[in-house]
Steps between C-alpha positions, in 0.01 A plus 500: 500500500840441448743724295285697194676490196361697190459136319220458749379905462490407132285171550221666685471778289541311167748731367821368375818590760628734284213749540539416880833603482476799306283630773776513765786578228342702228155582573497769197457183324174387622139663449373675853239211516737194457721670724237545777433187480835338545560722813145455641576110527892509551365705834231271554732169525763759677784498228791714559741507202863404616740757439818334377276329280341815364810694466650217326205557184463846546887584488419738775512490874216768554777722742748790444801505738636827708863492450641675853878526587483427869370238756078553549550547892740798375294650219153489696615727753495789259141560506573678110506206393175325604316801345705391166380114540129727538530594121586194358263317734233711334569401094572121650138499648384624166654274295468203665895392535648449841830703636816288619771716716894352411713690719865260488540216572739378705710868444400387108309716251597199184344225792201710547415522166602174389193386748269761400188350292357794408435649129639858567737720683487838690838580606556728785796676512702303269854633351531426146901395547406234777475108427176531594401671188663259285340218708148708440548488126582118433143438691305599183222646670428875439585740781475845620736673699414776778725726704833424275657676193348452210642201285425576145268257302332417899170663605569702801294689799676728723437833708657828404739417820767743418226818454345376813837477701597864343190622631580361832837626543389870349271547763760389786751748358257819426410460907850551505632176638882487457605153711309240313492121538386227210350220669515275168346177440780183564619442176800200553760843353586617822450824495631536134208726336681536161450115448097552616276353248129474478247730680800553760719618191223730416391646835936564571510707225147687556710622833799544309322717274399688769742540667774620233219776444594636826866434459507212723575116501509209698874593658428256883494856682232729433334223247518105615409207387432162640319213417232260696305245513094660330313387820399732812793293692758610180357852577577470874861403475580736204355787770747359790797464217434893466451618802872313640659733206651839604335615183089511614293554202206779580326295162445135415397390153356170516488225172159408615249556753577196728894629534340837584239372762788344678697779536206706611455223823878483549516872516208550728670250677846665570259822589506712167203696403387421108530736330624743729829335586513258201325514167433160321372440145386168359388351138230288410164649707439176672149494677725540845652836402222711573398311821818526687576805715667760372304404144788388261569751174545266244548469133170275362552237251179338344558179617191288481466637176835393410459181575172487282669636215748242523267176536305691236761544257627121553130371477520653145816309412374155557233600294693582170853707455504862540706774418710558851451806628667720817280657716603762761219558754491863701619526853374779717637705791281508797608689807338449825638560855843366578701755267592832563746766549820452666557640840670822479824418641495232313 
């Protein structure tokens, strides 16, 4: 049989095409015995609804779009984030509706969206000042942003980054680690943490906070700070930038796990004992960090559960409007075996 059309669904079921169509479009429509019956013989003469065609009736594309700042081949390598695409995986499964990545496009964030069919946003990472926002905005779909300062009248998930980054840098200092380095996530400000936005914003001034408790500050002699690339290569070369300094830190605070794990290799490499030469500290809790060897102290951030919340609370939006609301979930210190005291002579 050639192409099925519901004209010729409608014939053999001697219902009128409107009922046929209802029962791909609206099926709330329909009693559960018409539509049973519909379906039964659209999958009996092997009818598959096109979906321009339906999206063009239903006003809906039946997908939500992930909204991420950098390249896919970049943003994959972070294995936080796959555990993120886990929780909204779990409420797109659930609800029926299909999940479209738009990283840029061509270097563009306006491109990207422009080509995005989707009817909703989740925004990851996304600064409230940039084009991008305003580009966001004139799409007139709702959206929800995660990991980025709260943007009043915009439903928000984030991570209590800053109390998780305090917690972090507390522990370092109460060991009594003096000669600290920042490994922070690459943020496009060279190196200029005041400017820091975002999650990065947050977790800067959890160390700051920290920090100024003990009377200290990022100064590039006993406290340093560079920046990298958040993949175990990034982590690598932010180790062998250290280590070429005359300045050796006995501590490394890591932005996320996957910086961390790469300084851990590099440092094995170059013959240092973690964390008896060299203590490192990550953030996220990545699957990874308690398999590697020394066992990675971390800070824990829910992210699977982030994510959910997030396809969750967007789910709810194309459903009707909703009061937006700013949620904050709890990070968690977790120490394991590649932190401890400095050396004495150290």
């Amino acid at each position: 049989m050639g192409n099925v059309t519901i004209k010729d669904i409608a014939l053999k079921a001697g219902i009128s095409k409107t009922a046929v169509s209802f029962a791909f479009n609206n099926p709330s429509r329909l009693s559960e015995t018409t539509l049973k019956h519909i379906l039964a013989i659209a999958e009996e003469m092997g009818y598959s609804p096109n979906p321009v065609a339906r999206s063009m009736t239903t006003g809906r594309t039946g997908a939500i779009g992930l909204l991420v700042p950098q390249p896919i081949d970049e943003i994959i390598r972070n294995p936080h984030f796959p555990e993120f695409i886990e929780g909204i995986g779990d409420v797109c499964t659930r609800s029926g509706l299909s999940l479209m990545l738009v990283p840029p496009l061509k270097g563009s964030m306006r491109r990207a969206i422009d080509n995005a069919a989707v009817d909703g946003i989740i925004t990851l990472g996304l600064e409230e000042d940039k084009a991008t926002m305003v580009v966001v905005r004139q799409y007139r779909v709702p959206f929800v942003t995660v990991d980025s300062d709260p943007i009043e009248g915009v439903p928000a998930i984030n991570v209590d980054d800053a109390g998780g980054a305090s917690q972090a840098m507390q522990h370092i200092l109460q060991l009594g680690h003096r000669h600290i380095a920042i490994l922070a996530i690459r943020s496009g400000k060279q190196g200029h943490y005041k400017d820091y936005v975002g999650t990065l914003g947050a977790r800067m001034n959890g160390y700051l906070k920290a920090l100024g408790m003990h009377g200290l500050s990022i100064n590039g002699r006993s406290v340093r700070l560079i920046e990298c690339v958040s993949t175990e290569a990034g982590g690598e070369e932010g180790f062998r930038t250290l280590w070429k300094s005359r300045n050796k830190p006995t501590a490394v605070i890591a932005m996320s796990d996957i910086i961390a794990i790469g300084v851990i290799k590099a440092a094995v490499a170059q013959g240092l004992r973690v964390p008896e030469d060299l203590s490192v500290l990550g953030f996220d809790n990545i699957a990874l960090a308690s398999l590697i060897k020394p066992a990675l102290t971390t800070v824990s951030q829910p992210s699977i559960e982030k994510g959910r919340q997030a396809a969750s609370l967007l789910v709810s939006l194309l459903d009707s409007p909703v009061p937006p609301t700013h949620t904050i979930l709890p990070t968690q210190l977790i120490l394991r075996q590649s932190v401890a005291a400095p050396r004495p002579e150290d």
